[in-house]
Backbone as a chain_set.jsonl record, in Angstrom:
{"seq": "XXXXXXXXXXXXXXXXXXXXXXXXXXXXXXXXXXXXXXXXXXXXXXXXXXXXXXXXXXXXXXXXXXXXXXXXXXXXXXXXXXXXXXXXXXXXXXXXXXXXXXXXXXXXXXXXXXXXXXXXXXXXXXXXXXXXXXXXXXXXXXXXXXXXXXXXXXXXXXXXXXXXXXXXXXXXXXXXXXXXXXXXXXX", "coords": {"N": [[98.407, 90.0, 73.896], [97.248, 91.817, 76.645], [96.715, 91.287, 80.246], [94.495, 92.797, 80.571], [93.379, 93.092, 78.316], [90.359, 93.161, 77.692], [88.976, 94.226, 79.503], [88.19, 96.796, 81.646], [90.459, 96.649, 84.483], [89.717, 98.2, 87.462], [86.809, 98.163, 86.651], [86.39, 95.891, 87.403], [84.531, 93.223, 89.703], [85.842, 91.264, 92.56], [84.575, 88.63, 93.635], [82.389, 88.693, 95.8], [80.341, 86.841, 97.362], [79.9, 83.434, 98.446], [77.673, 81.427, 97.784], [77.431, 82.851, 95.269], [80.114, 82.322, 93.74], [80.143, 79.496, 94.356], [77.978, 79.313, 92.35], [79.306, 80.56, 89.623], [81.497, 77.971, 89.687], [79.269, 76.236, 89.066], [78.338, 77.066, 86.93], [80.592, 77.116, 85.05], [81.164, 74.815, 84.949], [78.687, 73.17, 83.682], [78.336, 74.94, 81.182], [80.971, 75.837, 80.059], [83.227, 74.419, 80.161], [85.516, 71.295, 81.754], [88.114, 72.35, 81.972], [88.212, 74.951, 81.631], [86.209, 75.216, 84.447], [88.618, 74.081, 86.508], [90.716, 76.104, 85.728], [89.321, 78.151, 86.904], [88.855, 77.779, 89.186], [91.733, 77.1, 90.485], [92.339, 79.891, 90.429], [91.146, 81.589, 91.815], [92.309, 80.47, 94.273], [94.968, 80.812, 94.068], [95.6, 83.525, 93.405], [96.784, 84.332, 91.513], [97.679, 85.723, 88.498], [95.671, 85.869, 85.157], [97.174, 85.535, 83.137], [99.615, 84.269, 83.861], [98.333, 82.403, 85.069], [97.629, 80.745, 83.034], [100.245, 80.114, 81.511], [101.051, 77.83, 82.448], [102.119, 74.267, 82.734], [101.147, 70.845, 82.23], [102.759, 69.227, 83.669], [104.01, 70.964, 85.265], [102.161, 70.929, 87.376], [101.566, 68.205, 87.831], [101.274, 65.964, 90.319], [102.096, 67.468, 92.283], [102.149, 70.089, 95.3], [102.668, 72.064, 95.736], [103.801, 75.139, 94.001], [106.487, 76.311, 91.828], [106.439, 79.515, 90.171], [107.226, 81.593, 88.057], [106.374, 85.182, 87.891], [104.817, 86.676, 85.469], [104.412, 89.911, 84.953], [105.862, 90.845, 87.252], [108.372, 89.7, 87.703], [108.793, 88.297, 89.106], [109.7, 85.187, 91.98], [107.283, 82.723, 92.734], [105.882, 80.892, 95.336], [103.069, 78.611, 94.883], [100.268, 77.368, 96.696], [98.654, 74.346, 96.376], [97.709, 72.809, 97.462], [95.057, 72.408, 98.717], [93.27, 72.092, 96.687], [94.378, 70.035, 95.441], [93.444, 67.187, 94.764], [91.436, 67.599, 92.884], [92.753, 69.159, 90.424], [94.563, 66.944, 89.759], [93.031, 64.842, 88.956], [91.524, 66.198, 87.18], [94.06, 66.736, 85.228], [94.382, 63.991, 84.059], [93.249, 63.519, 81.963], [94.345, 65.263, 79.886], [95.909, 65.92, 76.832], [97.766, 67.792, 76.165], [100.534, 69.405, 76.356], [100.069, 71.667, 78.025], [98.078, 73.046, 80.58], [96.109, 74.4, 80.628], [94.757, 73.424, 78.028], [94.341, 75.555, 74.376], [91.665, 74.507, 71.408], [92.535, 74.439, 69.415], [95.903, 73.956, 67.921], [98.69, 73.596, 69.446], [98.971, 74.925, 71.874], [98.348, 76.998, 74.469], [94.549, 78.049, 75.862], [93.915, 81.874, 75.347], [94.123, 85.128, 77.074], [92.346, 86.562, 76.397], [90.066, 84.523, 75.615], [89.731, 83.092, 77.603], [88.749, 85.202, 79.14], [86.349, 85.159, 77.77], [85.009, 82.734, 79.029], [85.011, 82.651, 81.1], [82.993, 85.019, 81.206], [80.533, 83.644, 79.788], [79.895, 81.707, 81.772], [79.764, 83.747, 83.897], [76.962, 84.996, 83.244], [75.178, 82.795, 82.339], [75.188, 82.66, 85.517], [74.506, 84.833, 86.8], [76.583, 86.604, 88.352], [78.423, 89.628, 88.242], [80.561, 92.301, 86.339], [82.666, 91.13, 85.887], [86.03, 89.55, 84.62], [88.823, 88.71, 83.688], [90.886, 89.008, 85.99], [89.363, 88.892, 87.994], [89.097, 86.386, 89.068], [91.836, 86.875, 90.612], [91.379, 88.964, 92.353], [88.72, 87.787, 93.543], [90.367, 85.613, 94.864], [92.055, 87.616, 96.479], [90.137, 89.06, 98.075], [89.047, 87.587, 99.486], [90.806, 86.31, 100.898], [91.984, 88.31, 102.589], [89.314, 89.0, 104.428], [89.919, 86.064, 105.651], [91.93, 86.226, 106.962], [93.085, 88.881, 107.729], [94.497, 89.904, 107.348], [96.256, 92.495, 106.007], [98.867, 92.858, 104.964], [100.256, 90.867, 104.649], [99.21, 89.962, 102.383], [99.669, 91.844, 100.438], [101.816, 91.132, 99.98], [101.823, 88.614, 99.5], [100.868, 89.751, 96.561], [102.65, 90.995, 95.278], [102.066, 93.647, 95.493], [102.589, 97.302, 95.907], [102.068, 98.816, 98.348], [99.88, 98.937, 101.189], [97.538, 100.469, 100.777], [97.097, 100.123, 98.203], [96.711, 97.621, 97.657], [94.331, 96.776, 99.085], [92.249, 98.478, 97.653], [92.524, 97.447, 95.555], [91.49, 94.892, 95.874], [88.356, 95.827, 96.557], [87.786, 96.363, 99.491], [85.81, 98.277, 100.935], [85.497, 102.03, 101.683], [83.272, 101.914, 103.74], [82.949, 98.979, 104.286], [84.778, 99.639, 106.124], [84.594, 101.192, 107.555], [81.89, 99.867, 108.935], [83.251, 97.288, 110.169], [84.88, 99.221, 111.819], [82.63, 100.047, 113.527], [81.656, 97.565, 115.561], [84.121, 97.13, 116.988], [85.562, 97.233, 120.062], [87.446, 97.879, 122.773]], "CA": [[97.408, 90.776, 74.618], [97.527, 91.843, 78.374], [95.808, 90.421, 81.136], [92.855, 93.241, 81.285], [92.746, 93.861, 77.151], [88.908, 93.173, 76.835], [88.108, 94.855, 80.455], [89.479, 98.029, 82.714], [90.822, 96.303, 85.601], [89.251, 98.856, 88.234], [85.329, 97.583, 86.811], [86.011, 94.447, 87.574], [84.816, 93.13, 91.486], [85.722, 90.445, 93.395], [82.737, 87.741, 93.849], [82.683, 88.719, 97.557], [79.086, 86.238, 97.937], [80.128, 82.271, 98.672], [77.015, 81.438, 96.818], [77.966, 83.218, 93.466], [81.481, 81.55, 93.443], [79.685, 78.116, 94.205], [76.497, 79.354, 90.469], [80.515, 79.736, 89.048], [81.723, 76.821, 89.212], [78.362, 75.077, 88.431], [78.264, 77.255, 85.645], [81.59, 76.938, 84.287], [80.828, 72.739, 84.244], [78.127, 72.841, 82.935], [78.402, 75.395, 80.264], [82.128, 75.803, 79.511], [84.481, 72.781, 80.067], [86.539, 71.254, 82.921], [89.433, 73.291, 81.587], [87.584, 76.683, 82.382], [86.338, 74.892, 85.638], [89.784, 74.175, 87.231], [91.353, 77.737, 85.674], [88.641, 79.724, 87.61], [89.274, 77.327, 90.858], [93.043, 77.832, 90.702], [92.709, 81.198, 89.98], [90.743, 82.088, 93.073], [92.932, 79.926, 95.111], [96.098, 81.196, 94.411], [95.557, 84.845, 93.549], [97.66, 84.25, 90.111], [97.111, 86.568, 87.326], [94.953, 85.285, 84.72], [98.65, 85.543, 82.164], [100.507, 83.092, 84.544], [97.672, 80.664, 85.003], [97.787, 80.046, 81.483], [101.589, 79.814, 81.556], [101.02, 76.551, 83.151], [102.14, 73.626, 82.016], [100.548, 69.81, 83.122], [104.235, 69.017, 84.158], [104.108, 72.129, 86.683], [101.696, 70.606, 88.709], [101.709, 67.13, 87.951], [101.901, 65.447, 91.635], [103.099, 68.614, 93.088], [101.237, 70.282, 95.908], [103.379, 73.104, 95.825], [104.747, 74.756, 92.415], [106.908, 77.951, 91.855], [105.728, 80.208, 89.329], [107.576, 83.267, 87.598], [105.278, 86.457, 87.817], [105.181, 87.754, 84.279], [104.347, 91.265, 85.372], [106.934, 91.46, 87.976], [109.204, 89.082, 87.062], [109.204, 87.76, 90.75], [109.5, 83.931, 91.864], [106.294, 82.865, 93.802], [105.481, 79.602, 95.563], [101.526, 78.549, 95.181], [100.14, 76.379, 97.371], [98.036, 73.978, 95.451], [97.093, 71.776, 98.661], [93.413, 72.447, 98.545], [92.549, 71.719, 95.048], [95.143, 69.328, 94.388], [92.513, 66.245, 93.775], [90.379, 68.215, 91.475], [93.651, 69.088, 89.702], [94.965, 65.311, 89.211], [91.925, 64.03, 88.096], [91.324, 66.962, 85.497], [95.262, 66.285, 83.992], [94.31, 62.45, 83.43], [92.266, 63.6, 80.635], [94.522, 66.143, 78.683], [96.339, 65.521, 75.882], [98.408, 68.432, 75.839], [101.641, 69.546, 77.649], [99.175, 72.863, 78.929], [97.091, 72.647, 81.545], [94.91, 75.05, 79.644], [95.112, 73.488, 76.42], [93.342, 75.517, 73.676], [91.508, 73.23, 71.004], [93.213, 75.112, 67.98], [97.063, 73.67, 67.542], [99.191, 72.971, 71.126], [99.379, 76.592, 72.523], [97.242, 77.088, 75.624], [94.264, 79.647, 75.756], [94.69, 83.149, 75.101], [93.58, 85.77, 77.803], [90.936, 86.553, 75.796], [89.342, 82.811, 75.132], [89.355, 82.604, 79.141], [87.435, 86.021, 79.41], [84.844, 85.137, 77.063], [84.461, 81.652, 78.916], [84.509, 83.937, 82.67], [81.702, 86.096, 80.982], [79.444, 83.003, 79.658], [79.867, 81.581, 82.894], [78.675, 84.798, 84.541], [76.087, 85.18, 82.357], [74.588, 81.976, 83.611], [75.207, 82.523, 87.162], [73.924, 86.061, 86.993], [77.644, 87.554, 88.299], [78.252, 90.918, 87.856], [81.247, 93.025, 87.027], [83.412, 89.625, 85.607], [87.108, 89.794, 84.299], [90.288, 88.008, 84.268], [91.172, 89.581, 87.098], [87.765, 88.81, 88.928], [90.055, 85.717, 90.122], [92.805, 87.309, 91.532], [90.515, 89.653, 93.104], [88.19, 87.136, 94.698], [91.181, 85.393, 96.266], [92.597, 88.681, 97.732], [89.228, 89.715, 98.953], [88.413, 86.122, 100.798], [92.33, 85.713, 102.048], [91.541, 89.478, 103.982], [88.497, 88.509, 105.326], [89.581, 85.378, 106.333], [93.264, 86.857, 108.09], [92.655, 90.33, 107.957], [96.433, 90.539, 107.485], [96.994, 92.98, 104.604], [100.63, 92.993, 105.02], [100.793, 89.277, 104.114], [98.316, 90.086, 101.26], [100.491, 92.794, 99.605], [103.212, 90.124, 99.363], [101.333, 87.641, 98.045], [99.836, 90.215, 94.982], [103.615, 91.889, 95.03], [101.41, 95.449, 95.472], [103.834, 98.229, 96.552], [101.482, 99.316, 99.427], [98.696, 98.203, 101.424], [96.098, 100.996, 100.089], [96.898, 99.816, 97.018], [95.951, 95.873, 97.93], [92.908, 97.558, 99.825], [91.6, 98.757, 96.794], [92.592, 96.08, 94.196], [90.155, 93.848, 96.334], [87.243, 96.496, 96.611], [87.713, 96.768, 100.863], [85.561, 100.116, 100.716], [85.655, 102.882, 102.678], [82.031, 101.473, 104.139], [83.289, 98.33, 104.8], [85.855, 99.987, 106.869], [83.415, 102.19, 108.973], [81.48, 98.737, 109.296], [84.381, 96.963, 111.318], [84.805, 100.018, 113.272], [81.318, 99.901, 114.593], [82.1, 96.405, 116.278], [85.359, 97.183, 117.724], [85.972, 97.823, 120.72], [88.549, 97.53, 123.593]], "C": [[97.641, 90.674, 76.113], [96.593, 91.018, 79.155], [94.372, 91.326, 81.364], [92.831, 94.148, 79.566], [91.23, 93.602, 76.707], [88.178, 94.061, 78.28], [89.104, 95.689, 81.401], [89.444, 97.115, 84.11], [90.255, 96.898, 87.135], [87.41, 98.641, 87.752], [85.339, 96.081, 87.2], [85.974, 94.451, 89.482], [85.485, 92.051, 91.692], [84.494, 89.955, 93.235], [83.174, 87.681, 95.637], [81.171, 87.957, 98.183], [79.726, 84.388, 97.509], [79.363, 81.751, 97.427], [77.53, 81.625, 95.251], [79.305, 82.246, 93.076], [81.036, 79.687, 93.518], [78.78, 78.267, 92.403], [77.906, 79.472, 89.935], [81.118, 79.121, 88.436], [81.117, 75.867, 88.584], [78.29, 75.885, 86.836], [79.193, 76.482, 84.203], [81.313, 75.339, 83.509], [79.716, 72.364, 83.376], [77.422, 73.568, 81.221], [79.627, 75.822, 79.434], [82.156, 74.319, 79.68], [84.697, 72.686, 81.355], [87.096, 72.037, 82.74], [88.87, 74.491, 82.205], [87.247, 76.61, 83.831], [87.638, 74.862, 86.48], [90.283, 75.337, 86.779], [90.628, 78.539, 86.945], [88.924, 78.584, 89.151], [90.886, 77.244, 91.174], [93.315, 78.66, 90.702], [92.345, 81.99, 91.199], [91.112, 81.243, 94.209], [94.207, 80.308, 95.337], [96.637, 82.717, 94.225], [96.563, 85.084, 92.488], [96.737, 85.09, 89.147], [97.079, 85.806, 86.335], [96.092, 84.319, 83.389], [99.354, 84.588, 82.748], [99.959, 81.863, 84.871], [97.696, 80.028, 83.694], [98.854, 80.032, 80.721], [102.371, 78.133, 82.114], [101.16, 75.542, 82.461], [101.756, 72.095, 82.758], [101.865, 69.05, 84.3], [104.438, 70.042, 85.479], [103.603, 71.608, 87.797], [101.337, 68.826, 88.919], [102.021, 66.344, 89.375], [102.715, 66.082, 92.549], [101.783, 69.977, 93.831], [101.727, 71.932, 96.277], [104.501, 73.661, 94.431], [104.97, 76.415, 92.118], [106.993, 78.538, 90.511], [106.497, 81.536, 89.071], [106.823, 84.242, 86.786], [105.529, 87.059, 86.544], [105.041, 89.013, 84.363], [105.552, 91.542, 86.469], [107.811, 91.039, 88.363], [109.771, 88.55, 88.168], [108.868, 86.363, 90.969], [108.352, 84.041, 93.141], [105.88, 81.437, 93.659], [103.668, 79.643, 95.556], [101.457, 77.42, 95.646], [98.976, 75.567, 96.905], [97.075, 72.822, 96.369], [95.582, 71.314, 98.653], [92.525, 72.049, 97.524], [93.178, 70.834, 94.302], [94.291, 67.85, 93.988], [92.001, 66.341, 92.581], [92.024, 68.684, 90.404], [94.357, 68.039, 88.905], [94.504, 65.225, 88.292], [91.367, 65.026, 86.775], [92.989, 66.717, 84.62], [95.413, 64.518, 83.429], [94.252, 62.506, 82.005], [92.935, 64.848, 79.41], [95.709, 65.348, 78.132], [97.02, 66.441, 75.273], [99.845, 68.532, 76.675], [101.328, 71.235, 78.415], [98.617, 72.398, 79.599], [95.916, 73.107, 80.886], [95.142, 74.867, 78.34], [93.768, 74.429, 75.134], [93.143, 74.233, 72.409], [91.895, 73.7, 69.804], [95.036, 74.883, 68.457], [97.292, 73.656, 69.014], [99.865, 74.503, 71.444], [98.24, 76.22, 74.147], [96.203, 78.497, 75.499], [94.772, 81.015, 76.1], [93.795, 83.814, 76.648], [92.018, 85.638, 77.157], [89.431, 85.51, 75.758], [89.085, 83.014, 76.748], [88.435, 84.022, 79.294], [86.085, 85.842, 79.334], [84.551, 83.742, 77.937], [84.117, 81.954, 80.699], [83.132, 84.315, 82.307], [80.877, 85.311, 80.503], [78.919, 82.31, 80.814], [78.798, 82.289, 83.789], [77.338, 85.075, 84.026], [74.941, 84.27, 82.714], [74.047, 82.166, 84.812], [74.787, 83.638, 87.388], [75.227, 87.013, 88.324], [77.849, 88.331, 87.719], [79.96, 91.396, 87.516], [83.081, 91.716, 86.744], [84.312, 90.257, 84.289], [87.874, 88.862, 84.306], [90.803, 88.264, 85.377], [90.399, 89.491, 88.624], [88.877, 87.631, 89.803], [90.622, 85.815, 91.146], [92.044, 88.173, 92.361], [89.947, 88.843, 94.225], [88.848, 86.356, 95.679], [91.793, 86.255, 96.948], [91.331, 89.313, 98.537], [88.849, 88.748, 99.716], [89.306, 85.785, 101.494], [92.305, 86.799, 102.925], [90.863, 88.884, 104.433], [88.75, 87.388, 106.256], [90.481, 85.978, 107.543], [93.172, 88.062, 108.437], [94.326, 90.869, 107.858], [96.485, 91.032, 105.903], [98.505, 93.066, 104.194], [100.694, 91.742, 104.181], [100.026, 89.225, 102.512], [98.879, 90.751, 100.626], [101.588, 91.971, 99.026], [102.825, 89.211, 98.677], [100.994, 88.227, 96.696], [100.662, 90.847, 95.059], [103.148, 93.428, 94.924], [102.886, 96.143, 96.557], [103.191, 98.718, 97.74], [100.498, 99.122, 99.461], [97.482, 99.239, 100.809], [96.572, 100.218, 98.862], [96.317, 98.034, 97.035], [94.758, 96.064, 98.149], [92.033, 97.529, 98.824], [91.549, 98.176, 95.49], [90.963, 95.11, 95.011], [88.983, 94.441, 96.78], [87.484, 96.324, 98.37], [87.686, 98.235, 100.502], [85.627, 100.898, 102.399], [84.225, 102.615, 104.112], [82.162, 100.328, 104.922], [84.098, 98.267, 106.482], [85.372, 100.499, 108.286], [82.862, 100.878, 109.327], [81.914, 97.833, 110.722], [84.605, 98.093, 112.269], [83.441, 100.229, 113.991], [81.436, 99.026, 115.591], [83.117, 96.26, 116.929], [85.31, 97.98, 118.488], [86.908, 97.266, 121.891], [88.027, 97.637, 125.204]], "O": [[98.11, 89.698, 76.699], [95.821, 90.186, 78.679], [93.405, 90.933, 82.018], [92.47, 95.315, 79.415], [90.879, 93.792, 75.543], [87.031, 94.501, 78.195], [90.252, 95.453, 81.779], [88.382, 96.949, 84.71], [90.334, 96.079, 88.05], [86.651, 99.022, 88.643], [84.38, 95.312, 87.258], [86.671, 95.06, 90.294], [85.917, 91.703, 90.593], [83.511, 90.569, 92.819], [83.897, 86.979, 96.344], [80.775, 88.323, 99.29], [79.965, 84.136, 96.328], [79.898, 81.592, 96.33], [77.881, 80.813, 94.395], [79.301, 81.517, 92.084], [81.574, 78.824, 92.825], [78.97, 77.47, 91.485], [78.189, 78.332, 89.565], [81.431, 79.207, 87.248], [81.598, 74.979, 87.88], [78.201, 75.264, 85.777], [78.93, 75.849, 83.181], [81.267, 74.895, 82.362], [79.742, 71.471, 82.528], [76.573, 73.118, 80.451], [79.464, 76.145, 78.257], [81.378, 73.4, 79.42], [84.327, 73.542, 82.158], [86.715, 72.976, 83.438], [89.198, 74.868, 83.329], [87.671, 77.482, 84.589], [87.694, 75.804, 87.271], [90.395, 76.003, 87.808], [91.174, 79.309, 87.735], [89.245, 79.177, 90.181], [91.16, 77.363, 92.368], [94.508, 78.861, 90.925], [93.053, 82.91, 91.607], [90.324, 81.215, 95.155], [94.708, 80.253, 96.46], [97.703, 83.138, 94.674], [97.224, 86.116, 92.598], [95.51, 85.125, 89.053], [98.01, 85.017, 86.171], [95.997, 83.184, 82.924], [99.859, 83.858, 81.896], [100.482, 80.754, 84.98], [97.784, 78.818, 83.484], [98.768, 79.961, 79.495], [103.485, 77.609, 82.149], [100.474, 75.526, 81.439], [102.058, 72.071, 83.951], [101.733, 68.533, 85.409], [105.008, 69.725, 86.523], [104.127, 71.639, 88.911], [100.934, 68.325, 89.969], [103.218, 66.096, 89.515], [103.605, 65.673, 93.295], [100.898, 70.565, 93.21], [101.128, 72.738, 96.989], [105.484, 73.085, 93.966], [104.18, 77.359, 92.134], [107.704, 77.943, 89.701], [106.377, 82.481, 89.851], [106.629, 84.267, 85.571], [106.4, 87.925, 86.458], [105.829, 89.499, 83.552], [106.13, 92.625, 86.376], [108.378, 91.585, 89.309], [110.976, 88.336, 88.296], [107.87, 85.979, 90.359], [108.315, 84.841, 94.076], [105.613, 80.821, 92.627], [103.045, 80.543, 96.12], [102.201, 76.49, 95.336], [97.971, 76.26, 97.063], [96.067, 72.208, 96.02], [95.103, 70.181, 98.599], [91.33, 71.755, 97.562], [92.986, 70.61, 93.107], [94.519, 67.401, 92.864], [92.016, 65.609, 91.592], [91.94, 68.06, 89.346], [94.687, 68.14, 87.723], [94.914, 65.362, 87.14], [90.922, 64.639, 85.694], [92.971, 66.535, 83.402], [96.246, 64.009, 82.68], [94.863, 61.886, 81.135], [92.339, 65.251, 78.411], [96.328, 64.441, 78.689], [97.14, 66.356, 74.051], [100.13, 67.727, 77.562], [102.122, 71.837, 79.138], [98.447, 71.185, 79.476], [94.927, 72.424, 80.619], [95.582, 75.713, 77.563], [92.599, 74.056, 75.034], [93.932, 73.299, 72.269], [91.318, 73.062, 68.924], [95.458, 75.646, 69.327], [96.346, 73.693, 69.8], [100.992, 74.954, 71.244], [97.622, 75.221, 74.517], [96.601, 79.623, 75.199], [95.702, 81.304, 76.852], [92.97, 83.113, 77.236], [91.027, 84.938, 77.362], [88.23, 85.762, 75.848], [87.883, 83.091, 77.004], [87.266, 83.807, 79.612], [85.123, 86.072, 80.066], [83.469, 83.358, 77.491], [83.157, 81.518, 81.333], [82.182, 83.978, 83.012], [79.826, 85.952, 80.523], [77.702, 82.232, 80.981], [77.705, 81.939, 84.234], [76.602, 85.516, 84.909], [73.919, 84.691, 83.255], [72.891, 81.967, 85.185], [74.529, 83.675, 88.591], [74.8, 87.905, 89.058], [77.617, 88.208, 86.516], [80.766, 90.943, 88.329], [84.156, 91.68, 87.343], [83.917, 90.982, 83.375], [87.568, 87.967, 85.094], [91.365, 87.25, 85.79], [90.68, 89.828, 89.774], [89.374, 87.888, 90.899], [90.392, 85.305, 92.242], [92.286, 87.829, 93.518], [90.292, 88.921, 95.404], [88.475, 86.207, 96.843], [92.182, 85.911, 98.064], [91.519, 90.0, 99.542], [88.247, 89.063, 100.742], [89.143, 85.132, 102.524], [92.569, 86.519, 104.095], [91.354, 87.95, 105.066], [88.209, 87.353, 107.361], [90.087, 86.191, 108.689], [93.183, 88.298, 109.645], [94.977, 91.856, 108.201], [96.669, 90.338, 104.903], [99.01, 93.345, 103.107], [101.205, 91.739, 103.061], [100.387, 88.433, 101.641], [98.698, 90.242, 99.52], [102.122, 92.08, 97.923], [103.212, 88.893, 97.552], [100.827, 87.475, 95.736], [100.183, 91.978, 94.975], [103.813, 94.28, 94.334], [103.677, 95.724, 97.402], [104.084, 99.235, 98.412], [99.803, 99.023, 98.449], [96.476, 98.683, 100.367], [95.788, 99.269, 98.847], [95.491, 97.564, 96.253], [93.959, 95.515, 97.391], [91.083, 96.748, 98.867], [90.743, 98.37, 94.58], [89.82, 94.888, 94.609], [88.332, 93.682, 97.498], [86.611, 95.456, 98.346], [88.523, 99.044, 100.102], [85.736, 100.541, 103.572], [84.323, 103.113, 105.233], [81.698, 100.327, 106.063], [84.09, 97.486, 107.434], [85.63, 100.31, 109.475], [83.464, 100.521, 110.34], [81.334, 97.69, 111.798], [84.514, 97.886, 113.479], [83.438, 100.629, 115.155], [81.342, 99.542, 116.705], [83.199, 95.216, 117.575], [85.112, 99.173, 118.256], [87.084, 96.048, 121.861], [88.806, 97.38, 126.123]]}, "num_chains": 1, "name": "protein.A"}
């Protein structure tokens, strides 16, 4: 199964509110697992599609703060920088007992897309997030790495997009938004 077979890739947003991405994580912990916890905080850290985070193996990132990753969609090598989350990463591979990071609890495979949707959408469900995907990830880290740089150029390369409208509009930067910033600018 693909990375957007239970949801169209264009309904899904970004969590563009701090807040929501903090209800989240509390969700995830306290109604999924760790496992679903660290997926959805690596996932919106490194802007990895939902298919390559769960390509991961505990050996990948094992004591490694930096770990290169081949893009199953576009079959491109890509360094992630793991710097920020690498505590919470450690201390969740103490405790598995697989050679996944995402181990599922049915035989030594790792979850499926699917299994991580449904554990996104109980999550949300909780936290009263809207609009929640596999993709919601990668989304919310390309819509919080604009805001913070505003460099879409550098953002197209990180999410291998062939052109910046097309990054633009993967991470919901609307046409509103856009008028917004031009109100405030001036020279």
């Amino acid at each position: 199964m693909g990375d957007c077979s239970l949801n169209q890739i264009q309904d899904v947003q970004p969590i563009r509110d701090l807040q929501k991405i903090d209800d989240m994580k509390w969700a995830l912990r306290k109604f999924c697992s760790e496992r679903d916890y660290i997926l959805f905080v690596i996932g919106i850290n490194t802007g990895l599609r939902c298919g390559d985070l769960l390509k991961l193996k505990v050996s990948d990132v094992r004591k490694k703060k930096r770990v290169l990753v081949l893009e199953g969609k576009t079959k491109k090598t890509r360094t992630i920088q793991l710097d920020n989350i690498y505590d919470e990463i450690q201390a969740y591979i103490k405790d598995i007992d697989s050679k996944w990071l995402f181990p599922s609890r049915k035989g030594d495979n790792p979850i499926t897309t699917s299994q991580a949707y449904k554990r996104l959408q109980k999550a949300a469900d909780m936290a009263e997030v809207e609009s929640i995907g596999t993709h919601t990830m990668r989304k919310t880290f390309g819509y919080w790495y604009y805001k913070q740089t505003k460099d879409v150029a550098k953002l197209q390369m990180i999410l291998n997009h062939s052109h910046p409208s097309i990054t633009l509009r993967y991470i919901g930067i609307t046409n509103e938004e856009i008028e917004n910033d031009l109100l405030s600018f001036k020279l």
